[in-house]
C-alpha positions as CSV (number, residue, x, y, z in Angstrom):
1,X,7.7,22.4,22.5
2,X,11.2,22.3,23.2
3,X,13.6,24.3,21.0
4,X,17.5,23.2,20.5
5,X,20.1,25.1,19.4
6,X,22.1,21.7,19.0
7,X,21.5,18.2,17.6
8,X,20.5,15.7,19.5
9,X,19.7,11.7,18.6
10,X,17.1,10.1,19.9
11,X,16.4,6.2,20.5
12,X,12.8,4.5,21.5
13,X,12.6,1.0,22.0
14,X,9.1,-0.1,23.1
15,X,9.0,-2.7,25.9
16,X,8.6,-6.5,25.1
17,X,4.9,-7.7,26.0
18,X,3.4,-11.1,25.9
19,X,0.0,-9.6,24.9
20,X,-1.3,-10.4,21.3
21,X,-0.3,-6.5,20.3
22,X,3.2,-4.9,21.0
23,X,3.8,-1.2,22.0
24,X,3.5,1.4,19.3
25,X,5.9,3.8,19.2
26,X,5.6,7.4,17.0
27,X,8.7,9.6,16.3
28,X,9.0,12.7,14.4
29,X,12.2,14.1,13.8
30,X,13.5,17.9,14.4
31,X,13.0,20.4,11.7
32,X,16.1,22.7,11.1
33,X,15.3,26.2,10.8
34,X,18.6,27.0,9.3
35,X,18.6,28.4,5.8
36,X,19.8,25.5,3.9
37,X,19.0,23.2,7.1
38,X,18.2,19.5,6.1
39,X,15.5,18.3,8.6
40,X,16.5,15.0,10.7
41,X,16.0,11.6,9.5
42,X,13.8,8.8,11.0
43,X,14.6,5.3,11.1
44,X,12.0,2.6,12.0
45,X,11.8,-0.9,12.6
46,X,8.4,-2.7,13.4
47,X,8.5,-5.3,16.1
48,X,8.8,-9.4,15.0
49,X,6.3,-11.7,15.8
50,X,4.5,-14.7,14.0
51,X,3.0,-11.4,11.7
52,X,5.8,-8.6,11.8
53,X,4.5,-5.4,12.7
54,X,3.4,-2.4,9.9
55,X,5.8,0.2,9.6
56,X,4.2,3.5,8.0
57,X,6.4,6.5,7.3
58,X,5.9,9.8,5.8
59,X,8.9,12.0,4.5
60,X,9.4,15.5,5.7
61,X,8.1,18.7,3.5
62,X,10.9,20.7,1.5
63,X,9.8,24.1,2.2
64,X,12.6,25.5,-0.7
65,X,13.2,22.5,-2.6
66,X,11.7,19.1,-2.9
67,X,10.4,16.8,-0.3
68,X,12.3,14.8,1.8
69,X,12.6,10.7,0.2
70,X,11.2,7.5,1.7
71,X,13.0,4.1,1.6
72,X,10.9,1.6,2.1
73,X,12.6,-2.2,2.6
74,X,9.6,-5.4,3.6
75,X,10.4,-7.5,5.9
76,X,11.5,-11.1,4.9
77,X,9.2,-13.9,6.2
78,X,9.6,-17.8,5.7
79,X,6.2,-17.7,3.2
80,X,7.0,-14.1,1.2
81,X,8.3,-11.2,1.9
82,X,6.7,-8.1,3.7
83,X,4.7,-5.7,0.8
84,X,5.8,-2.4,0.0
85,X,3.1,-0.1,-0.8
């Protein structure tokens, strides 16, 4: 584990593939171990295809106060829009 005494974004793009599946990629964000430190935030988007690809996302733990919040937006498609569940 490496430990930071600074912020520092990060950015992962999986590569394209012409196989059936596309890369998955997992992030996790840096806890702050500051007193009233707010741990980083996560943004995802799942790879387009004929079937866009499932995003699945799980807010951080408030360790004083409440947990951290998920927005969640579907994807549009040309049939119906992507479920949120």
């Amino acid at each position: 584990m490496l430990l930071v005494t600074v912020s520092l974004d990060i950015n992962v793009v999986a590569g394209r593939s012409s196989a059936s599946v596309g890369s998955e990629v997992r992030v996790v964000a840096g806890n702050s171990d500051h007193e009233s430190g707010i741990g980083g935030a996560t943004t995802l988007t799942a790879g387009s295809g004929s079937v866009g690809g499932v995003v699945n996302v799980v807010a951080g733990e408030g360790s004083v106060s409440s947990g951290g919040l998920v927005n969640i937006a579907g994807g549009a498609g040309p049939e119906k829009g992507g479920a949120v569940s």
